[in-house]
C-alpha positions, 0 to 999 in steps of 0.5 A: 290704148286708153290713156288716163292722166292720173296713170300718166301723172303717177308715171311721171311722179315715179320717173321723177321721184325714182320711188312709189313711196316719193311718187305717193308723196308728191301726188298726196296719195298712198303708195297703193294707190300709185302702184294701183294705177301703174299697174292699169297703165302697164296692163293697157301698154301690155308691157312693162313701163317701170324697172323696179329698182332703186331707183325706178326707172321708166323703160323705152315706152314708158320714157315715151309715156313720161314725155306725153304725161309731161305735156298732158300736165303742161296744158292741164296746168295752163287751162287751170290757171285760167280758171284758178289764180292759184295754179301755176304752170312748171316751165322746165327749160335745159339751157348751157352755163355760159348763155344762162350767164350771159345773153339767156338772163334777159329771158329770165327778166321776161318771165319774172313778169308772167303771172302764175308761170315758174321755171325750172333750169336744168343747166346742161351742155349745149351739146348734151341737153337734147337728151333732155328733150327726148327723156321728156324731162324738158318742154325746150332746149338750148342746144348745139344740135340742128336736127329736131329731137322727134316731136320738137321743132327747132330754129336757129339762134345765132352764134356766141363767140369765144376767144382765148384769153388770160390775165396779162401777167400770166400771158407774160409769164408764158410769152414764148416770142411773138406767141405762147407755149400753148403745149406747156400753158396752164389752161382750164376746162369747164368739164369733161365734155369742154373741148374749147381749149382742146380744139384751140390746142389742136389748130396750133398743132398741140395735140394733147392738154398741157401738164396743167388743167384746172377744173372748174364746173361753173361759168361765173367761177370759171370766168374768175378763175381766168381773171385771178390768172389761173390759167388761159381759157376760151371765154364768152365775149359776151362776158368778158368784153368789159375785161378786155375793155379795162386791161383786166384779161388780154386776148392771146390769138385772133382765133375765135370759135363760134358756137352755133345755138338752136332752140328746141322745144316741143311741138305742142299747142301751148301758149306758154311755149310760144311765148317763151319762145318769143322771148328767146327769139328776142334776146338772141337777136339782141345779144348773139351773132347772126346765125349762119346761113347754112344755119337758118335752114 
């Protein structure tokens, strides 16, 4: 099959737009054009690669199509920034809310000294962002997953801990004893996929939620939550450790649930990759718990 990067980039441009109109757009070309060329790529696969619809989606071999034409564009766009200043190179990263709050920023503060390079977070679950792995709409993953995504290579970061905690008001208010009424306790949850608290409940032998359970979808508003007594919740202690410090939360058991990180990312030959790489190896050892053994493989 003979693969032409302008077919592949309209491609890409479809998967990411969901319209030929907004492909044409991006790629500053017609909307003939890019169905001209999707028509050549899916006459040389022999097989649909695009759904018509609204929106327009890649199908099972056009999604692996996606993923190629997006490291195509990678190594298109490194080699052209090193003969043109003006071209960038587009590092899309998923990476979970509590470490993109805490420990991943020092990787931040790292490629805010890469000329020519930009990166473009997609904050996911740590448990759900090798999704975005295999759709290809990520070059690496912060992830809870240690089997390799096809095509990836993945390596062990380390633990971030998390511990219940309130403010200590509220954990006057629900002191039952020399514990808590963990079954009638407001708690909070990040989403629909945090079982933090859940899984907590459950080694107490509360099987479901409390009659209370405050939602909040992001790490820095859901650490305030915790801290204006909204509720209990397991928090980073890697972001919490101040509060603990200055009397602004309390710790309400000695449990602790350890969330192992790994790092995945495609396994290509791409300087920017391995330098990323480089730096989020650093900042884990820096910030994270030692990974198990039985993690390190």
């Amino acid at each position: 099959m003979d693969l032409n990067p302008a077919q592949l980039d309209a491609l890409v441009a479809i998967a990411e737009s969901g319209s030929f109109e907004a492909a044409a757009r991006q790629l500053h070309v017609t909307p003939s054009a890019i169905s001209q060329r999707i028509k050549a790529l899916e006459t040389a696969a022999g097989q649909v690669l695009i759904t018509r619809g609204t929106p327009c989606r890649a199908t099972g071999r056009g999604r692996r199509l996606v993923q190629l034409g997006r490291q195509t564009r990678l190594l298109y766009e490194e080699a052209g920034r090193e003969v043109r200043s003006d071209t960038a190179v587009a590092v899309p990263v998923a990476v979970n809310a509590d470490s993109l709050t805490t420990w991943f920023r020092q990787v931040l503060g790292v490629v805010a000294d890469w000329p020519g390079t930009s990166i473009c977070l997609y904050v996911e679950d740590q448990a759900y962002s090798q999704e975005l792995l295999r759709t290809g709409d990520a070059l690496a993953a912060v992830t809870s997953d240690p089997t390799a995504v096809q095509g990836c290579t993945v390596e062990a970061l380390g633990l971030l801990r998390y511990v219940p905690a309130a403010t200590p008001a509220f954990a006057e208010r629900w002191r039952h004893g020399r514990s808590f009424d963990w079954a009638a306790m407001p708690t909070l949850v990040f989403n629909d996929k945090d079982d933090l608290q859940p899984e907590l409940l459950r080694r107490r032998g509360v099987t479901s939620l409390p009659p209370v359970v405050h939602r909040v979808p992001s790490s820095a508003d859901f650490h305030a939550a915790v801290l204006l007594g909204l509720g209990w919740a397991m928090v980073p202690l890697l972001q919490a450790g101040e509060d603990f410090a200055a009397g602004r939360l309390e710790r309400l058991s000695r449990d602790v649930t350890d969330v192992a990180l790994y790092w995945q990312r495609w396994r290509l030959d791409s300087p920017t990759l391995v330098d990323l790489t480089t730096a989020v190896r650093t900042a884990a050892r820096r910030q994270l718990r030692p990974p198990r053994t039985a993690d390190r493989g």
